[in-house]
C-alpha positions, 0 to 999 in steps of 0.5 A: 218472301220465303218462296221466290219460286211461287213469288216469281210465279205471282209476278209472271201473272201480274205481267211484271216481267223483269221481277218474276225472273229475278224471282226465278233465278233467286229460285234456282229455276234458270231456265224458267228465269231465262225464258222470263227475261227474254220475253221481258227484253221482247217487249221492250224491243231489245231484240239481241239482249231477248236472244241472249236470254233465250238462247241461255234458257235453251230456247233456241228457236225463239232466240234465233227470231230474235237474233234474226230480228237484231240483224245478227244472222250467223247467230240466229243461224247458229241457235236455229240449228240447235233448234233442228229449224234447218231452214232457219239456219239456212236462210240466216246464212244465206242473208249473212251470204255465206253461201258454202255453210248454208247448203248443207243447213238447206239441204237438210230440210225435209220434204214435209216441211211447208217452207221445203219449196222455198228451201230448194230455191235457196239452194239454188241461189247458193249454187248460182252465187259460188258459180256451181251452175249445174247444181244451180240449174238441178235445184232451180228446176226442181223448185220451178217446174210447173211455176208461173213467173212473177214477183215473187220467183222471178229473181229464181228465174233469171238464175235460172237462165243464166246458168242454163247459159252458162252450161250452154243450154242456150235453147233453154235460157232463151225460153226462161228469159222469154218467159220473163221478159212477157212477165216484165220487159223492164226486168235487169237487161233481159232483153239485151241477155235475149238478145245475146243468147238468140245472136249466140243460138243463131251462130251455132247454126250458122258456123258449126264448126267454124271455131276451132279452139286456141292451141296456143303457143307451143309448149316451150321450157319456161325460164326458170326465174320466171317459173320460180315467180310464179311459185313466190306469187301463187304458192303451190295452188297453180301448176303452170302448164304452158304459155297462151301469150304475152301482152303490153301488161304481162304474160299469160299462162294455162294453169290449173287450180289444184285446190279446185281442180280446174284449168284457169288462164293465169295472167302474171306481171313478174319483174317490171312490177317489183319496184313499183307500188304504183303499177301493182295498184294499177294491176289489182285495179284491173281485177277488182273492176272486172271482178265486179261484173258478172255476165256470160259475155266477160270473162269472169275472175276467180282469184287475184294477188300482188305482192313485191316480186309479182302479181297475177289474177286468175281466170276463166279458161275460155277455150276458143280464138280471139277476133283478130285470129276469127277473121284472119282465119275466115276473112271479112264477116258477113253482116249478119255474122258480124251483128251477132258477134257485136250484140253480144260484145255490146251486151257485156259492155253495158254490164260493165258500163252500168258499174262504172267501169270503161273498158279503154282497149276494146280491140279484136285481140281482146274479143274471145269466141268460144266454142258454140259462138260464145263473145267473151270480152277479156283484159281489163288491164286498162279499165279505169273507174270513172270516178277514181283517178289512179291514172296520171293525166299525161299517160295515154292507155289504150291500142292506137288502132282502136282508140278514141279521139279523146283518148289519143288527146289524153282526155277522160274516157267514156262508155262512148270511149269504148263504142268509138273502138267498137265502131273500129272492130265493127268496121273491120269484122265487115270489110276485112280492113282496118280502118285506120293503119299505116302511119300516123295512125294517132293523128288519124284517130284526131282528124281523119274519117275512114272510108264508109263500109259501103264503099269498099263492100258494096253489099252491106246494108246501108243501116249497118253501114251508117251505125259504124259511122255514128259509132266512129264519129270524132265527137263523143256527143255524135255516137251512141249514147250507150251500149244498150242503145247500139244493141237496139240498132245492130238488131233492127239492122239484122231484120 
């Protein structure tokens, strides 16, 4: 009783866990005490209470395990870098996906440490996840050379392919993706992303040259309301630099990121949004559907706000021409052509469908082609959730040209919706017409079928011809089923 010290030391041998700290702590050995306790709470499983005590005691390691396994990570990373364990901190923040704070833990990892390899895939992961790729693609072939897919890697991999695709090393994205589509053909939808890069690998040599970037409307002085807008919606962080075009939702202009230094397409919605709460829900609807979608066929979305008095959503500034403008330039496509450009729009449908997501305003004006033959479709303004019913029933959305029959009729849109209208821009990609013009176009869109493609251009394949009317038929039940399965029969059509 006169010595708690050597009391404490009696208890720990006893295994009495919980009375040798108290021992210690009455003892003056904190420490000690604190390191006694966690190992308590240990056996009891109290995972965040052990933490705490050893984090107390200084052990900083062992209470970064056991934070870890309270599923506490930003403080198991926070004791592991006190620790020095840099790769504990790291992958604690990368479970936490903070991104941005775990590089520079990762990064610190030494070369003679065994979990150094892992370290460098995690780095590239924190890259592809901020959209660095170059960075992306620097540490994932540093940690994948010489190493064979499988299990265990092939999520590094498939970053791996899309950043090379994405920085447009197309030949070296077919290559990764071949390699894990012979590991596993059920992979993600690697056949269909192959797919999209062998259409977009087969464009570049069949059109080099052929696309020439948007230049877009002159640069005109814009009205100083409208400028000022801007400023009340975005602050000081986009310096507008010219208009690219003005749409049904708003305007677009070219700006550029001051905080990232980067050139984005800012879509903007000023004064038709100042009075209504209903449309700003609908707008940052858009974006919060689109922003979901990752995928190097859509255009990606950086940044979006509204507010009373404007609204906008920040882009990526693809450099290129839309569908409409392709084909007013160069005329009627070639089948072959037209399959790659449609492959690769199907490819970004499906991504989106899997989300939930119908497009509704599929049209040529809202298919991009970059430069390199990259598909970039864009403008979500009608993208409608299936399972959210923002939207009053009696509002019709969508381009009539391209519209659905059920759409026309006010009825719910499908990802057949959205075939049906890619049906239309099929049709017109090969014979140079659209299918459907003149008037009453949305009683032709309910009740009337277009001439076969066949019919006006006698050299196209008669596969390709019957997949634009599958496409086109009136009823939903008649098409395709979905974007994956018209993939499938575009591809046997080019053969």
């Amino acid at each position: 009783v006169g010595d708690p010290g050597r009391a404490g030391s009696v208890l720990l041998r006893m295994g009495r866990l919980e009375e040798a700290a108290r021992c210690m702590k009455e003892a003056g050995r904190a420490k000690e005490a604190a390191e006694i306790g966690g190992r308590f709470y240990e056996s009891k499983g109290l995972w965040k209470e052990a933490g705490m005590a050893y984090e107390g005691g200084g052990a900083f390691r062992r209470a970064g395990d056991c934070y870890s396994k309270a599923n506490d990570p930003l403080r198991a990373a926070q004791c592991y870098q006190k620790a020095g364990e840099f790769f504990g901190a790291g992958f604690a923040l990368v479970h936490a996906h903070r991104w941005d704070a775990a590089i520079p833990m990762l990064q610190r990892v030494k070369e003679d440490n065994p979990r150094y390899d892992e370290s460098r895939a995690l780095l590239g992961r924190c890259f592809y996840e901020l959209k660095d790729y170059a960075h992306c693609a620097a540490a994932l072939e540093n940690h994948l050379t010489g190493a064979r897919v499988n299990k265990a890697n092939i999520d590094y991999f498939w970053m791996l392919a899309l950043a090379y695709e994405q920085l447009g090393e197309l030949e070296k994205s077919r290559a990764v993706l071949q390699k894990i589509r012979t590991v596993d053909m059920g992979f993600r939808d690697v056949t269909q992303r192959l797919s999209s890069v062998e259409s977009r690998i087969s464009m570049r040599a069949s059109a080099a040259g052929q696309q020439a970037p948007a230049t877009g409307a002159a640069k005109t002085d814009q009205p100083t309301a409208i400028v000022q807008m801007v400023d009340n919606s975005v602050g000081q962080r986009y310096v507008i630099e010219r208009e690219l075009g003005r749409g049904g939702m708003g305007v677009v202009y070219l700006a550029r990121d001051t905080q990232l230094d980067r050139p984005v397409a800012l879509k903007f919605l000023g004064s038709m949004m100042d009075d209504s709460a209903e449309l700003r829900q609908r707008f940052l609807r858009e974006a919060k559907a689109a922003a979901k979608v990752s995928h190097p066929n859509i255009v990606s979305i950086y940044d979006i706000g509204a507010q009373e008095g404007g609204a906008y959503i920040a882009m990526e500034y693809v450099e290129g021409v839309n569908l409409h403008r392709y084909v007013s330039e160069k005329g009627r496509l070639s089948p072959r052509e037209a399959v790659n450009v449609m492959v690769q729009a199907c490819s970004a449908l499906a991504a989106i469908h899997q989300q939930g997501i119908v497009h509704r305003d599929i049209k040529p004006d809202n298919i991009l082609i970059a430069k390199g033959g990259l598909v970039k479709v864009m403008d979500f303004g009608l993208a409608k959730l299936q399972n959210a019913r923002i939207t009053a029933s009696n509002i019709v959305m969508g381009t009539p040209c391209y519209m659905s029959p059920e759409q026309v009729r006010g009825q719910d849109a499908d990802a057949r919706s959205d075939i049906y209208s890619l049906g239309l821009v099929l049709y017109e990609l090969i014979t140079g017409r659209m299918a459907f013009d003149g008037g009453n176009v949305l009683e032709k869109q309910r009740n009337q079928m277009p001439a076969a493609p066949r019919s006006l251009v006698h050299d196209i394949p008669e596969a390709l011809d019957n997949i634009v009317m599958k496409c086109i038929a009136k009823q939903p039940d008649e098409r395709f089923a979905s974007a994956a399965e018209l993939i499938t029969a575009l591809r046997q059509a080019a053969r």
